[in-house]
C-alpha positions as CSV (number, residue, x, y, z in Angstrom):
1,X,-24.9,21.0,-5.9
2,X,-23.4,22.7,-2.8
3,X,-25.7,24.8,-0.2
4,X,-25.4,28.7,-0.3
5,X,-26.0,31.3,2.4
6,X,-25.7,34.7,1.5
7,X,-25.9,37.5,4.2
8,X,-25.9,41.0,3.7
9,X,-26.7,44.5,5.6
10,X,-29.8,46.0,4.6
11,X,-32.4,48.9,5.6
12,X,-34.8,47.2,8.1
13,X,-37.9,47.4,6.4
14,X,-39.6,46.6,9.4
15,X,-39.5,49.4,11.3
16,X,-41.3,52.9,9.6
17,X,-40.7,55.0,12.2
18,X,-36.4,54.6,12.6
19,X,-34.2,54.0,9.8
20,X,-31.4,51.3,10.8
21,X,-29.6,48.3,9.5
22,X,-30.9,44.8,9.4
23,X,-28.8,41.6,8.5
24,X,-30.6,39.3,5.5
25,X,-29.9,36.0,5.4
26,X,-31.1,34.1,2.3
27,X,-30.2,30.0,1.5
28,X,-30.5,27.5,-0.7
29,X,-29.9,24.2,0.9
30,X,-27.7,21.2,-1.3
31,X,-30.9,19.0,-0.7
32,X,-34.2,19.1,-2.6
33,X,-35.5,17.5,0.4
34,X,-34.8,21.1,2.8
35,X,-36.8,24.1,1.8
36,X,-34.6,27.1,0.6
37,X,-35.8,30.7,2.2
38,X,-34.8,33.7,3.3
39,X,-34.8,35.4,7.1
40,X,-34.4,38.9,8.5
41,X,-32.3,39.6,11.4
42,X,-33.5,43.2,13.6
43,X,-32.0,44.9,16.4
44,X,-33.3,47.5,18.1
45,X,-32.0,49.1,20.4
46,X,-34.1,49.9,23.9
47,X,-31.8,52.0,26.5
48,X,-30.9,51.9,28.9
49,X,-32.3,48.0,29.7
50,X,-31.1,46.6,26.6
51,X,-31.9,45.7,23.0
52,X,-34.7,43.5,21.4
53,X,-33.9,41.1,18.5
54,X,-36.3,40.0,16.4
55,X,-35.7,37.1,13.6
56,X,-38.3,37.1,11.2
57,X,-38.2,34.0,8.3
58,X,-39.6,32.7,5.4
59,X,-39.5,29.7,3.8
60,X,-40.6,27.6,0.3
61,X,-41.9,24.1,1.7
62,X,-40.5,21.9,-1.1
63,X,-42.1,19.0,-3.1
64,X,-45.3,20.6,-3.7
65,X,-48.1,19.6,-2.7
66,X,-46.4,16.9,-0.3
67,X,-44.6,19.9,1.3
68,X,-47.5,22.2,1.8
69,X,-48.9,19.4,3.9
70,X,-46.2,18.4,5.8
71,X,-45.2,22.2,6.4
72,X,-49.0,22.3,7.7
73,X,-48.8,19.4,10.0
74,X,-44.9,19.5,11.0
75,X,-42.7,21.6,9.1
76,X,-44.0,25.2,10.7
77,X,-43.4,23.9,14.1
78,X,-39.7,22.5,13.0
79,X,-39.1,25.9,11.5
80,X,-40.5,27.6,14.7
81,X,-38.4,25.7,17.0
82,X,-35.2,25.8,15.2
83,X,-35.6,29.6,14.6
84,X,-36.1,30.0,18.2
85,X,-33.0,27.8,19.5
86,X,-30.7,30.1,16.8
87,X,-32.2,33.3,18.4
88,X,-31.7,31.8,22.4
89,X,-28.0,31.5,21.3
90,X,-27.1,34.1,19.4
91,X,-28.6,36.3,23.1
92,X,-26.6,34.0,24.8
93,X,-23.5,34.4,22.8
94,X,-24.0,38.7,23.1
95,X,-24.6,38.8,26.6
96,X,-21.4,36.8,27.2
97,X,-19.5,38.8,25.4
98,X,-20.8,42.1,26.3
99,X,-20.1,41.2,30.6
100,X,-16.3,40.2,29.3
């Protein structure tokens, strides 16, 4: 079985008060072992100082009750810290190319 990401514009749902895009990102990994989810990518903009992103995910913990636990105990904190290194670098990569 192969991994799939799909990403697609939508409405971000997380803001009631102004309508604009968000980008969904939903995966199912190759491996049993990886939990499949789905994450929500926001931008909004804050002028003139900048823009805030916000990355908002969810996840399955897989193997059941083995999962639940280790999502408890590790997991979370896994998903917490990888979620944070992909947000870090996707700033770094804007600001870089928005001082070119």
């Amino acid at each position: 079985m192969k991994s799939t990401i799909d990403v697609q514009v939508v409405e971000d749902f997380t803001d009631s008060v102004r309508r604009h895009d968000a980008i969904e990102f939903r995966w199912r990994p190759r491996s049993n072992l990886l939990p499949a989810g789905e994450a929500l990518l926001t931008v909004r903009p804050h002028a003139p100082q900048g823009a805030q992103l916000q990355f908002s995910i969810a996840y399955r913990p897989p193997l059941g009750g083995f999962g639940r636990v280790f999502d408890a105990c590790i997991g979370r904190h896994i998903a917490w810290l990888t979620a944070g290194r992909l947000l870090h670098r996707l700033r770094v990569e804007i600001e870089r190319c928005a001082s070119s």
